[in-house]
C-alpha positions in Angstrom: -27.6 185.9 30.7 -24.6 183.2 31.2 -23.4 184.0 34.9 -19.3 184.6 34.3 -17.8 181.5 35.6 -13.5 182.2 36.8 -10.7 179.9 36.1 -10.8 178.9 39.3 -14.8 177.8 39.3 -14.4 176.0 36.0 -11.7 174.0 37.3 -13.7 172.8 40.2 -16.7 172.0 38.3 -13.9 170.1 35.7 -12.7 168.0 38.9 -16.3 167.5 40.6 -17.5 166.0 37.1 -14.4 164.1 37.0 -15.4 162.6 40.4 -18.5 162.0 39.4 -17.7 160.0 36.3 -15.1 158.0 38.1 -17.9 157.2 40.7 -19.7 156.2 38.3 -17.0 153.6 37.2 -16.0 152.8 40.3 -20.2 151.8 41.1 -20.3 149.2 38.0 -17.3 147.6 39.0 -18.1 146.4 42.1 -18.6 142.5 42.9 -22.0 142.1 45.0 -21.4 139.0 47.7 -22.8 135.7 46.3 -24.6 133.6 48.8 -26.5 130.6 48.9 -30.1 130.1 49.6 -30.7 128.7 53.2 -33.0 126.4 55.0 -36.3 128.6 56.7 -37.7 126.2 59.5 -40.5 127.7 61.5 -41.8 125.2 64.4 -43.8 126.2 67.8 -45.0 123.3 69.9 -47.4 123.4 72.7 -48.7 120.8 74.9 -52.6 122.1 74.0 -52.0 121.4 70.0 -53.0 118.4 68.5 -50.3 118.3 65.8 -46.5 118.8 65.4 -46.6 121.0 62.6 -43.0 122.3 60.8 -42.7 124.5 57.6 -39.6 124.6 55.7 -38.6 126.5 53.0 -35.1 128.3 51.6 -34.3 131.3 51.9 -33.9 133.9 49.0 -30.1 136.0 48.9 -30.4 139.4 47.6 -27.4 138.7 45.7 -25.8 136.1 43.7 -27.4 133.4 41.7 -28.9 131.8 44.7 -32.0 134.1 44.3 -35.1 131.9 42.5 -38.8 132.7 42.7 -38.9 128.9 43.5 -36.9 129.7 46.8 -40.3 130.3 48.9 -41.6 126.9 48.0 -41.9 124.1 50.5 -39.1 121.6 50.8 -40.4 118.3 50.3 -37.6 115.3 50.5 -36.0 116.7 54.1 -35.7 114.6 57.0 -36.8 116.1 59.9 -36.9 114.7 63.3 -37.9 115.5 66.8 -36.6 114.6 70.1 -36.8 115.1 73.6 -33.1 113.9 74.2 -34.7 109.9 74.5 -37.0 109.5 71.9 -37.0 110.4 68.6 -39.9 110.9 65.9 -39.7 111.3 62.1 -41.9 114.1 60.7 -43.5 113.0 57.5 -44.1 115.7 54.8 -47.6 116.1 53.6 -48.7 116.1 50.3 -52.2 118.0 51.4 -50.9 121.3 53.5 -47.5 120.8 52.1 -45.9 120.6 55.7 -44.4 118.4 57.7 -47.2 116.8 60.4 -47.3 114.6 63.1 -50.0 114.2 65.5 -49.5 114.8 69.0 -50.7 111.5 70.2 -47.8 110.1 68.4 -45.2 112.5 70.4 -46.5 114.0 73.4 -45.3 117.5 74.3 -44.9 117.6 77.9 -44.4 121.1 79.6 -40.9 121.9 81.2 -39.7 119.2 78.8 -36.4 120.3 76.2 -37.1 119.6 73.0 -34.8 119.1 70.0 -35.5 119.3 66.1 -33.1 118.7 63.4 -33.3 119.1 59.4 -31.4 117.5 56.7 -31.9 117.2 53.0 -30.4 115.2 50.1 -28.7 118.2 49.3 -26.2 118.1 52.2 -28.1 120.6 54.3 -28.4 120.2 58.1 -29.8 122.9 60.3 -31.0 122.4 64.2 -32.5 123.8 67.2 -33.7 122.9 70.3 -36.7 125.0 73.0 -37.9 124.1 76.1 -41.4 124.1 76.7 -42.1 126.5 79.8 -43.4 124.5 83.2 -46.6 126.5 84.0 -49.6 127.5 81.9 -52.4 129.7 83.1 -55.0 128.8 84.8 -57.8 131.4 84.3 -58.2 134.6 82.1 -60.6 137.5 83.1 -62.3 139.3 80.3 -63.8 142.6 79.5 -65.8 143.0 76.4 -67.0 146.5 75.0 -69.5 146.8 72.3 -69.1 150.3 71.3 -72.4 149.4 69.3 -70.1 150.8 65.9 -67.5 148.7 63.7 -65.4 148.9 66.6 -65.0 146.1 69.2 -62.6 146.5 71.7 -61.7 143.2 74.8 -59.4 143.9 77.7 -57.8 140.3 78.8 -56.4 140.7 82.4 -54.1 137.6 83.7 -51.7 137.2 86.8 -48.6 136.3 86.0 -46.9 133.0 87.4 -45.0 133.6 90.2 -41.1 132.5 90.9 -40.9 131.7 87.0 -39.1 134.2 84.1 -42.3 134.2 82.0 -43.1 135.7 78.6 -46.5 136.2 76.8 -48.4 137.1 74.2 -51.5 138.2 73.7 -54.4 138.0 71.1 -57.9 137.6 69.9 -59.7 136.8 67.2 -64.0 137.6 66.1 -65.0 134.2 64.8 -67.2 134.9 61.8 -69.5 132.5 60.2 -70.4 132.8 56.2 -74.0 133.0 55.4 -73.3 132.1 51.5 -71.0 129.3 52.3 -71.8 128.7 56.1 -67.9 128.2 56.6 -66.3 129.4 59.5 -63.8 132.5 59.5 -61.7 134.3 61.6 -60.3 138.1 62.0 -57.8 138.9 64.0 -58.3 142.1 66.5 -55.3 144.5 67.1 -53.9 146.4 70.3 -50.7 148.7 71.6 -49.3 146.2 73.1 -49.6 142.5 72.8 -45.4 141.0 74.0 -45.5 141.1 77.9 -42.4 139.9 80.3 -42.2 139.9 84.1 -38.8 141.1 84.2 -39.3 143.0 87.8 -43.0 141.9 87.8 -43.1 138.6 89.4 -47.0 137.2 90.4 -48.1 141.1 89.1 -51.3 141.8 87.1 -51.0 142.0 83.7 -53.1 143.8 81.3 -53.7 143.6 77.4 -56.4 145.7 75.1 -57.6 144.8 72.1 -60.0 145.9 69.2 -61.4 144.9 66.1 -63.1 146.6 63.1 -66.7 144.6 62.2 -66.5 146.2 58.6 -66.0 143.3 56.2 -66.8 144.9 53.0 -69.7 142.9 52.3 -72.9 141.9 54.4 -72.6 137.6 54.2 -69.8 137.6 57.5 -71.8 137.2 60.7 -70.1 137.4 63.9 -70.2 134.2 66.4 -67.9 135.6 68.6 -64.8 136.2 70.0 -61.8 133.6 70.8 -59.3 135.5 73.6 -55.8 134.3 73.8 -53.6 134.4 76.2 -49.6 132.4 75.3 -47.0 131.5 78.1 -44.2 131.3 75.8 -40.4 130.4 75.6 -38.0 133.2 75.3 -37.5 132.4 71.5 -41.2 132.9 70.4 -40.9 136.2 72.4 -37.5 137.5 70.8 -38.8 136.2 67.5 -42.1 137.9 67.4 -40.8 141.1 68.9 -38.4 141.7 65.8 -41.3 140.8 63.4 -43.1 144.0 65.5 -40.0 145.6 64.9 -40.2 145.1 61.2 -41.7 147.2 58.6 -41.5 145.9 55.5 -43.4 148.8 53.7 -41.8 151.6 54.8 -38.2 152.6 52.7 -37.0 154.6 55.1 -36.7 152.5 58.4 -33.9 151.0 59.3 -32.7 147.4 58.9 -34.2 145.0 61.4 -33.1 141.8 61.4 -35.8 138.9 62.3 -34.7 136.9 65.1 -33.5 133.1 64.5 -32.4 130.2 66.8 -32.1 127.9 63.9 -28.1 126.5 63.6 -27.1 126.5 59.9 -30.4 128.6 58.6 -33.2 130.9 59.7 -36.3 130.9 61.2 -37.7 129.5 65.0 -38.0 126.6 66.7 -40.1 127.6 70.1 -42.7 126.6 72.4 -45.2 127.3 74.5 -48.5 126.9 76.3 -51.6 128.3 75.7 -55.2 129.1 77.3 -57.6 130.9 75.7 -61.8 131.5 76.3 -64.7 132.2 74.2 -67.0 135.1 74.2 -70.1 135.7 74.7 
């Protein structure tokens, strides 16, 4: 049976499909912001690497005809150079990683130092940053390994924190594999709660991070060597910058936005530094 529909309901559902329709209209005629692609820099420097390594890419818009699948390629004909406010270095690009290299020996990084990198192309592009490099680095780690005797691994990394300094670290490790086919070495990262620390009212205090690996590699040719523990002193940018990529979820359609940090002028992306100690075990 047809439920009896009044005057008055049939001109409501007349004006709500009215609104629909216009809607409708109204959707198709908007004009989504253009935008242009922008330069993606990603730098960190550390007086314990061996190279100066820089990445640089553009950027893909959402909207406008900016957006190209040949956006995420490296950019090969920039100019980029590094300074400590004295001396400046070119970064040549290389043809092998696709990166921009230079080795360290070339261009010391020297903690507590300011550092300052800029980035222009034949296009007219120009983009800059600058980090400073912080003063102190760790002098000894202390670490706990559990062997559950499963596929599970877990390694507590204990640290004290440098004292009358605003400090920021991060910690990680990594099982150091070896393959028995190719005799190559590998690595797999291990996971914990909590791997951003600051001492933001925990000056010279005890820190503690715990991590843990699965030894399941799908196949039986991965042996494990053993473990590399890390432990990162690191400048406020590498620490704002990796906390919004924790913050990110790029698989899930209902989180909300989350913007990646960037201290890159003109573009997107980090320039940071920061110092590192880290220990092998067994």
């Amino acid at each position: 049976m047809i439920p009896f529909l009044s005057t008055k309901n049939l001109l409501m559902l007349a004006v709500s499909i009215f609104m629909l329709t216009s809607c409708e209209k109204d959707v198709t005629n908007i004009k989504l912001p253009s935008s242009e692609p922008k330069l993606v820099v990603g730098c960190f420097i550390s007086p314990q690497d061996s190279s100066i390594i820089v990445t640089l890419t553009r950027s893909a818009p959402v909207f406008g005809p900016g957006q190209s699948n040949s956006n995420g390629f490296p950019v090969e004909d920039a100019s980029v150079v590094i300074s400590n406010g004295s001396v400046s270095s070119t970064i040549p690009f290389s043809t092998v990683n696709y990166q921009y290299e230079l080795q360290a020996n070339l261009f010391p990084i020297v903690a507590g130092q300011t550092y300052y990198l800029t980035v222009t192309t034949p296009k007219g592009e120009s983009v800059s940053a600058n980090c400073t490099v912080p003063v102190s680095n760790l002098s000894s780690l202390m670490v706990e390994f559990t062997d559950t005797l499963s596929e599970v691994k877990r390694i507590t990394v204990k640290w004290q924190d440098k004292t009358n300094e605003a400090n920021y670290y991060k910690a990680f490790a990594q099982m150091v594999l070896i393959d028995t086919v190719s005799l190559d070495t590998l690595y797999d990262y291990m996971f914990g709660n909590t791997t951003l620390f600051n001492d933001n009212g925990k000056d010279g205090s005890d820190f503690y991070s715990k991590l843990e690996g699965y030894t399941f590699f799908g196949g039986s040719y991965k042996a494990i060597t053993g473990y590399d523990i890390y432990v990162l002193n690191v400048d406020m940018h590498y620490y704002n910058y990796q906390k919004s990529l924790d913050n990110y979820t790029y698989d899930d359609p209902f989180s909300e936005p989350s913007p990646i940090y960037t201290n890159i002028k003109g573009g997107l992306g980090i320039f940071a530094g920061f110092q590192k100690l880290y220990v092998r075990v067994p």
